[in-house]
N, C-alpha and C positions, 0 to 999 in steps of 0.2 A: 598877528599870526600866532597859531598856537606852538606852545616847542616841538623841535620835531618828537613823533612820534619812535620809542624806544624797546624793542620787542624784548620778551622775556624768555631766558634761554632755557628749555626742556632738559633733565637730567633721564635720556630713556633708558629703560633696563629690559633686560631680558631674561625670564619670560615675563612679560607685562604684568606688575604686580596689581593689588585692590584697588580699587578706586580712587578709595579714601586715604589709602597709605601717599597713592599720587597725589592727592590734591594736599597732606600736609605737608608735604615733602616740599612742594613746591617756591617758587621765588615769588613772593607776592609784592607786590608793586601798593605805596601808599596809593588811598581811593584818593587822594589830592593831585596826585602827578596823575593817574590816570585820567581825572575831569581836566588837568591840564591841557594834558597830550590832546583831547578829545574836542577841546575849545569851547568847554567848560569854565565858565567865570568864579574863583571861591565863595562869591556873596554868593552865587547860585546855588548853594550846596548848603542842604541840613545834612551834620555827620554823623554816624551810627557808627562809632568807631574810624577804630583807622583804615577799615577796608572795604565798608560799604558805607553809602549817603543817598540820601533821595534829592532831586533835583527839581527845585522853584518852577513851576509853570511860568511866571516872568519872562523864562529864557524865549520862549515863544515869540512875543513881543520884539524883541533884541532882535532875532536872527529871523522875524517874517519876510522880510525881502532876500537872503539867502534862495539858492535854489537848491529843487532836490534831487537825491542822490537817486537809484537804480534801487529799487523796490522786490527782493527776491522772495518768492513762499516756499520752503521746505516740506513737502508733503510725501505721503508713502502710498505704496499698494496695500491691499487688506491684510494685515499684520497677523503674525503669528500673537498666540497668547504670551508670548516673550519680548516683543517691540520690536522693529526693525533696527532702530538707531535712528529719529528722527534728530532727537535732541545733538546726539551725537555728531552728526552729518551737519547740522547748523554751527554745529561751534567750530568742531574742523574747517568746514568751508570759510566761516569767518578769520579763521589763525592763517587759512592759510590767504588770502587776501590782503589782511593788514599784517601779518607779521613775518611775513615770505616774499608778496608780489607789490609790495609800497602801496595798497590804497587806504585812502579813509575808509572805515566803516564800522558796522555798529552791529549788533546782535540782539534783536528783541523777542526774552520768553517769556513764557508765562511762570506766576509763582508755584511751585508743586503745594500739593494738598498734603495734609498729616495723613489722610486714610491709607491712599497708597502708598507714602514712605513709611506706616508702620505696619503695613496691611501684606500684599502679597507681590508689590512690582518694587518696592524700594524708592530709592531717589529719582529726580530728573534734572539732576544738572550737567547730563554727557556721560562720557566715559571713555577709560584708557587715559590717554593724551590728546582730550578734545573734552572739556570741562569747564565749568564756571566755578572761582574758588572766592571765598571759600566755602567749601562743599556742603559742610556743616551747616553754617549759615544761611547758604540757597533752600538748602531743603527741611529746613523747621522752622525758627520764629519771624527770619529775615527781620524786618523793620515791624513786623505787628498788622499788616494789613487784612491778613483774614480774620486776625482777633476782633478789627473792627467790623470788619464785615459782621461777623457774628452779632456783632452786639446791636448793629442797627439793626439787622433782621429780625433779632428779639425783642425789641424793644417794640416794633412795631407790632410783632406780634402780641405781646404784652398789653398795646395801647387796644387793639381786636377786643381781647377778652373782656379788658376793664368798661369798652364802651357799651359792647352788648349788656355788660352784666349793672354798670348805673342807670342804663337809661329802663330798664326793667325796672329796676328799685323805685326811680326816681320820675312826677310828675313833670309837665313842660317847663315849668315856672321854675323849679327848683334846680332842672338840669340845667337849663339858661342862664341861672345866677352862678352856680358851681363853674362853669364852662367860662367864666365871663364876670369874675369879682368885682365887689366894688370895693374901693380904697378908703383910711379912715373920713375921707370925708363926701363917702357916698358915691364916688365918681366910679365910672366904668369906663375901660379902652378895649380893643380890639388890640390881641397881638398878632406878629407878622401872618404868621399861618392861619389865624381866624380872618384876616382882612383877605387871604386867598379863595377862602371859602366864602368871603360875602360875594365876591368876582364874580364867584362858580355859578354861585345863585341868582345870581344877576339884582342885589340888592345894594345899592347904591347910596349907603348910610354910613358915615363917621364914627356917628354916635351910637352906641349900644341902647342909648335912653329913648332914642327913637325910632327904633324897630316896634313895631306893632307885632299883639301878640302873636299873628298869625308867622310872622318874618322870626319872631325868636324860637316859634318852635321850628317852622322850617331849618332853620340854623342848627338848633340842637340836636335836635332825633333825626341818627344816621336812620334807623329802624333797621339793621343788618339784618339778612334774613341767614341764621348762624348755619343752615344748612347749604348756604352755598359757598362759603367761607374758605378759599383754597390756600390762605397765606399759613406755611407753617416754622416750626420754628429749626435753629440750624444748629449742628454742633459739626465742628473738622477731624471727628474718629470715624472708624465704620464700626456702626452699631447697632444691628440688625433688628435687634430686641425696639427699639424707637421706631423704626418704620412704621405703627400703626401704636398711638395711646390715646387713655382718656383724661381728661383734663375734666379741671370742677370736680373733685370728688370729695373738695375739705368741706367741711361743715359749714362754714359764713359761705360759701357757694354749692349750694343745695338746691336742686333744679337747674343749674345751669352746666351740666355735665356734656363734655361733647368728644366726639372722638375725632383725633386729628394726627400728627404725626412728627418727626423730624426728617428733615433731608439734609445732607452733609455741605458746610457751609462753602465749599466752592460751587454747588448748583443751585447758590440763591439766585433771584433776578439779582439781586445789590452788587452779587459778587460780577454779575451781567451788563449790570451799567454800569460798573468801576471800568470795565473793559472797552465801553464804547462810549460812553462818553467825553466829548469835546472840551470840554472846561468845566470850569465851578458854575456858572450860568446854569449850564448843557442839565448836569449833574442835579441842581438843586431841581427843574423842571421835572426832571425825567423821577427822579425819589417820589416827587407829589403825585406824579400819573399811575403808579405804583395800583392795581387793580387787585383788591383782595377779595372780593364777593361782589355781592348783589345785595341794595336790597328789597322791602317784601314789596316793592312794584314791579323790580326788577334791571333797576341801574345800577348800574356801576357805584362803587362805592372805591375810593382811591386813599392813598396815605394823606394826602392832602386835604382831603375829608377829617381825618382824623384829629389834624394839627398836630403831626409827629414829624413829618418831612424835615420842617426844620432841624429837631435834633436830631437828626441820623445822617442831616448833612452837617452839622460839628462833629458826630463822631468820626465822619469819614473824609476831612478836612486835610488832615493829613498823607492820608490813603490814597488821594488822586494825585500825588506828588510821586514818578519813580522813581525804582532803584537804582543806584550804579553800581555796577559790579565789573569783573575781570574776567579775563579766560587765561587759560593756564601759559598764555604764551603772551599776555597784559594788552590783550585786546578790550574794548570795551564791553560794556553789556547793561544792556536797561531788562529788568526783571520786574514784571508789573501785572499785576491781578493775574488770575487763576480758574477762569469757570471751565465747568465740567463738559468735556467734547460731546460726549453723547447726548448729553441732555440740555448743555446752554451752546453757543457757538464756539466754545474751546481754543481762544485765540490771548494771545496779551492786547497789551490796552491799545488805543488808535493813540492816546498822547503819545504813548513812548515813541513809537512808529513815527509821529508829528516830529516830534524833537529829533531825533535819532538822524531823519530823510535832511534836517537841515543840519546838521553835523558833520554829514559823511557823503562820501562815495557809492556806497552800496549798502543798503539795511538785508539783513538776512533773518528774516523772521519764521517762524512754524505755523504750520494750523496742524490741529489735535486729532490723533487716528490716522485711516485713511483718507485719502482724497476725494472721495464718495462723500465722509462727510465733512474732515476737518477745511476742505478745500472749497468745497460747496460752499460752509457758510463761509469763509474766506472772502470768496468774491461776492453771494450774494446780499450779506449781510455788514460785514466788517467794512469790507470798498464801496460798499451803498454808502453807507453811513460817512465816513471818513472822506469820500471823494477822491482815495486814492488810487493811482492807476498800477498793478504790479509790470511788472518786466519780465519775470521768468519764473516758471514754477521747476522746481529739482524736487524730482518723484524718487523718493529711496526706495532701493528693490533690493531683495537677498536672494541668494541660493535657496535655501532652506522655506523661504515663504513660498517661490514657487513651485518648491514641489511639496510643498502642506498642499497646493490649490493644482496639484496634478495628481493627489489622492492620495499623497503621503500619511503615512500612520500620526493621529492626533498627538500632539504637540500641547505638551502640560507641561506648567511649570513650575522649578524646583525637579523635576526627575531630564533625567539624560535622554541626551535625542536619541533616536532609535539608527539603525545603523543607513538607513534609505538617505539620511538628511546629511551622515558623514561622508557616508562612501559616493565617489559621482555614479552619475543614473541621470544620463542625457535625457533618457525618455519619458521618467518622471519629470525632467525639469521641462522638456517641449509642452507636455498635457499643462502644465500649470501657467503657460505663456499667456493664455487668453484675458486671466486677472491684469494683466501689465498690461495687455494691450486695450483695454477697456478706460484705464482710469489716464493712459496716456490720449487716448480719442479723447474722455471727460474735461481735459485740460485743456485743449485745441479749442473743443466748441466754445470757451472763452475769449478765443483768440490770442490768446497767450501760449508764449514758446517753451517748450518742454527740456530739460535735461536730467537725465537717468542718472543715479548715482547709484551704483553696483556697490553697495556695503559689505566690504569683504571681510572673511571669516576666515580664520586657517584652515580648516578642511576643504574652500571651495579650491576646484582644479580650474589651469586654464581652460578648456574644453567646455567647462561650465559656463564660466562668463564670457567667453567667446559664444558662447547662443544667446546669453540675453542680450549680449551689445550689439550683434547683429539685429536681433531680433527688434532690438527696441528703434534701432535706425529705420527697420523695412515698414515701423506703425507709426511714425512721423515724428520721433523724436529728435531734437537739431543734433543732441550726442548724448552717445552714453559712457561714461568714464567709471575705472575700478578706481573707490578709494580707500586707503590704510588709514586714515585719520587717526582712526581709535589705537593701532597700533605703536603711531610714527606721527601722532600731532598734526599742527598745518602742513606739513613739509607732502604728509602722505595724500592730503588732498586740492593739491597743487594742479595738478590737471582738472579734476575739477573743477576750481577755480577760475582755469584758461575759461576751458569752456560756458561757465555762466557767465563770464566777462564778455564772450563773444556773442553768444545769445541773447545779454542784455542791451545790445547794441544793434540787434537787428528789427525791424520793424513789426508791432503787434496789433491786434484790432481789437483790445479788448471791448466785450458785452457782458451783460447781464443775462442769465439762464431763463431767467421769464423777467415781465412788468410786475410791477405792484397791481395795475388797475385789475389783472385778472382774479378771478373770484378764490374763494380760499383752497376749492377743491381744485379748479383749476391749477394752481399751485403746486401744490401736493404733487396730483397726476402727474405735472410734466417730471418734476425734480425724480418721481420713480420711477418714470419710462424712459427719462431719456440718462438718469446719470447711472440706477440701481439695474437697467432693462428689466423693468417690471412687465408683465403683461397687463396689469389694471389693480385695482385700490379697493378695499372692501372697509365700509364704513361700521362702526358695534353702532347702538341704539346712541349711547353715550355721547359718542365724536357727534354724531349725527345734530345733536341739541344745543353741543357747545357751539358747532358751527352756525348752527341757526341764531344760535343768543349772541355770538362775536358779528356776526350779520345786521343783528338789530343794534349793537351797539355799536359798529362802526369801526371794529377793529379788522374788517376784512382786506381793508389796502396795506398790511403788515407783509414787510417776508418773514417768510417759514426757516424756522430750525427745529428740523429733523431732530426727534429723539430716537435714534436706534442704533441695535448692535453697529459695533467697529469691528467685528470679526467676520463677516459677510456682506457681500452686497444685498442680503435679502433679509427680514427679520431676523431668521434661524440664523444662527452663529455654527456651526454646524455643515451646514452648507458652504462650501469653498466652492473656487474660479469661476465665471465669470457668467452664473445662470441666467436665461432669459424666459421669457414669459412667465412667471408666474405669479402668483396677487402676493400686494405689502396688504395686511392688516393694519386700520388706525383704531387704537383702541380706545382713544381720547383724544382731545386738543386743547392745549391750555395756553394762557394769555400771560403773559410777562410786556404789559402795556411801556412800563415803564424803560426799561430796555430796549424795547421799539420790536419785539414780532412774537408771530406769534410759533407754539413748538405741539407738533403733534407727534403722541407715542404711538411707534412702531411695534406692533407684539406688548410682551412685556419689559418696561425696562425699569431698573431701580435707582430709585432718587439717594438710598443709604445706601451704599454697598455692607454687606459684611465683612467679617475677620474669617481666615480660613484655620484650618486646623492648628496651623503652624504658622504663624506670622510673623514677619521679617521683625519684628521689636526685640522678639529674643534675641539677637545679637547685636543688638543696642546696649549699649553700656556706657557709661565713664570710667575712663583711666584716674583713678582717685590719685596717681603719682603725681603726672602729667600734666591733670587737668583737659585730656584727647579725649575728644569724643571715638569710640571705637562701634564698629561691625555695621555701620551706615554704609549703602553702596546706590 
């Protein structure tokens, strides 16, 4: 049995200082006692210091006959451009669990991105007294996983250029020997990933000596056809200027100029299948399906074409092992992969979630944005995949969000709320009820039980939250509870807590929102009418050809992730509470084979974000005395 579990005692102050002042201030618990407490074995543990370690997949194997815990998803209504508090709301709910009501449990998020901790939203590892520490560590290099991400991405993109660019240079014969040495004494092998691609081809030879010419150029000449070529390359800033370059412009590559782009390395597919992938097996499969182009006949053309898969699953060897970490009150926490909500599924990984369910009592996990879309792909994608059943979804709701979506004055950030969001205004908050009653329906039609979590703010009056908790009870919520988390740690989200303990206890009927077998429009359609209440879908010429060509290749029994704004139910960001009939625009649909679905853009959305005029990194600093990292929040 593991020791007992040992809570870490909060120093709260008043009025609630930075963030980051709380998380150094704090009592931080060795990462050794906390994989203790948590029944965590030491050989299980590579250490990254004394306060975070990544944890052996081996432990799997150990604890498969263990059963599992109570599966929660922490999701929100459509967010203000300032966040509701999702992250926040998870770690609260979790302190106050293990470190208030005695249960096991576990807390699984995602890694933050460098764009937005240097960019315009700062950190996400909580806030107030509801944090993962240390705080520093959470939210910039942690253990290195998105370093790697990066580097498989580029590499394979690297391996793109160089193949279109020899096999132009290079006759059959020559590329066959190049691709396929012989050794000082004449001899040729097949390595691992060339013998996946003799599989592919269905050529059924050992020997390199006995391929016929026709079988070595088959072998050799991808023939990429470089204008359908969608893999590009990734870097973890927001760097607007990349969104669109040309590559080939040096001199030794002359004629092969093409124009392509960067996308920020948590919305690679890599950084996609770190997240969903089942094991090293899972993982090495899923790199090689990897779908970068066409070529000129018009197939698919994959990373395991390439014979790159292998090395990008050594660089990412490490990477599918997660983090442990703490919460401010030495609760646990697995912190693992990072893709981008809008554009990939925006969830942590299904291992941690694996591990985590055989550990504990209760896993308290996120999906990313609102529940429109973080929640969508949630069940339709992550518990496809995973086989996990959830228990209870806790929808965060604010004051202030519902009356942005009762027609409150726009809400920008970095400037002060306007005086509609401070002072109460019952009737702005009634007009913005429909948003919350929408995405609480959205979460039923899962069959999964709903709990409201009222993220309070010192400006909200009781009269305020007395309409949402009413309100949220008369749209089928089991309860809606005010929490202080942020103010007052687990302790403030103790009720809370009652409450998803009792919801996780009552019986659910979870489904699926559609089948796979339905067709890719089919798909789309229902996910806008029945989660966004669209009135119908308008296709560009674009979508129109990609569907047709994922059609012919086979990728149409994929689920869909949704690329669109998180600030509305409808393309337009713009648009607040809870509009009906009107058409989504798909502007595209693109394949992330490997990952497993496929993601069609909404309007316009960006794969780089930019830097805004004023970006949070100026109050980055180091304390040269100290050695404190200082103005992270």
């Amino acid at each position: 049995m593991p020791p007992t579990f040992a809570p870490t005692q909060l120093n709260i102050r008043r009025p609630v200082p930075a963030d980051i002042d709380i998380a150094q201030e704090a009592i931080t618990k060795s990462i050794l006692q906390v994989a203790e407490e948590s029944g965590i074995l030491p050989d299980e543990l590579v250490f990254y210091g004394p306060y975070k370690a990544k944890v052996k997949l081996g432990i799997l194997e150990r604890l498969k006959d263990a059963p599992d815990g109570k599966y929660i998803d922490v999701t929100a209504i459509t967010p203000t451009p300032l966040g509701e508090g999702k992250t926040t709301t998870t770690v609260g709910l979790s302190q106050a669990l293990g470190a208030h009501l005695g249960k096991r449990v576990f807390t699984c998020l995602r890694q933050p991105s460098q764009g937005p901790t240097f960019g315009i939203k700062g950190g996400a590892a909580g806030g107030g007294y509801s944090q993962v520490i240390p705080m520093e560590d959470f939210n910039l290099h942690l253990t290195g996983d998105i370093h790697a991400i990066t580097a498989a991405n580029n590499l394979l993109a690297a391996a793109i250029e160089a193949r279109v660019f020899h096999e132009t240079e290079q006759d059959d014969v020559k590329l066959f020997n190049a691709l396929c040495p012989a050794d000082r004494q004449g001899k040729r092998t097949f390595s691992p990933s060339m013998r996946r691609r003799l599989d592919k081809l269905g050529i059924q030879k050992a020997d390199p000596n006995d391929l016929t010419p026709e079988e070595r150029a088959r072998f050799a000449r991808l023939d990429i056809n470089p204008d359908s070529i969608t893999w590009k390359r990734v870097m973890d800033t927001n760097d607007r200027f990349l969104r669109e370059i040309e590559v080939g412009l040096g001199p030794d590559e002359k004629g092969h100029t093409r124009r392509t782009g960067f996308d920020i390395a948590v919305a690679s597919e890599v950084m996609a299948i770190l997240a969903l992938t089942t094991g090293l097996e899972d993982m090495r499969e899923r790199l090689g399906r990897m779908v970068i182009g066409t070529n000129r006949s018009g197939e698919a053309v994959t990373a395991e074409d390439l014979g790159v898969a292998g090395a990008m699953m050594v660089l990412l060897k490490d990477a599918i092992q997660p983090n442990l970490m703490q919460t401010l009150e030495g609760t646990p926490v697995f912190v693992h992969a990072g893709p981008f909500a809008n554009i990939a599924h925006g969830q942590s990984s299904i291992i941690a979630d694996r591990i985590a369910l055989k550990l504990s009592d209760y896993v308290v996990t996120e999906s990313g944005f609102g529940a429109d879309i973080g929640m969508e792909k949630f069940f339709d994608i992550k518990c496809r995949t995973s086989g996990l059943v959830p228990h209870v979804v806790v929808l965060v709701a604010t004051v202030r969000a519902l009356k942005m979506h009762g027609g409150g004055p726009k809400v920008v950030a970095g400037k002060p709320l306007a005086l509609e969001y401070t002072d109460e205004n019952l009737e702005l908050l009634r007009k913005g009820l429909p948003n919350l009653e929408r995405h609480i329906l959205n979460a039923r039609k899962y069959g999964v039980n709903v709990v409201v979590a009222i993220n309070s703010f010192s400006t909200d009056t009781p009269a305020e939250v007395e309409v949402i908790r009413s309100a949220a009870l008369k749209m089928g919520a089991m309860d809606a509870v005010v929490s202080t988390h942020w103010m007052d740690g687990g302790e403030g989200a103790m009720a809370l807590a009652e409450a998803v303990i009792k919801a996780a206890e009552q019986p659910n009927h979870f489904e699926f929102l559609y089948p796979l077998e339905l067709s890719i429009k089919e798909k789309i359609e229902k996910i806008c009418r029945e989660i966004y209440g669209a009135g119908g879908v308008d296709y560009s010429p674009e979508a129109e050809q990609k569907i047709a060509l994922y059609n012919k290749l086979g990728f149409d029994k994929l689920p869909l992730c949704m690329a669109k704004t998180h600030l509305s139910f409808t393309h337009d960001p713009a648009i607040k509470g809870a509009p009906s009939g009107f058409r989504i625009p798909i502007s595209d649909v693109r394949a992330s084979v490997g990952a497993g679905f496929l993601y069609p853009l909404v309007g316009e959305m960006r794969t780089m974000p930019g830097l805004p005029t004023r970006p949070v990194f100026y109050d980055v600093d180091l304390d040269l005395k100290t050695g404190k990292v200082v103005g992270l929040f």
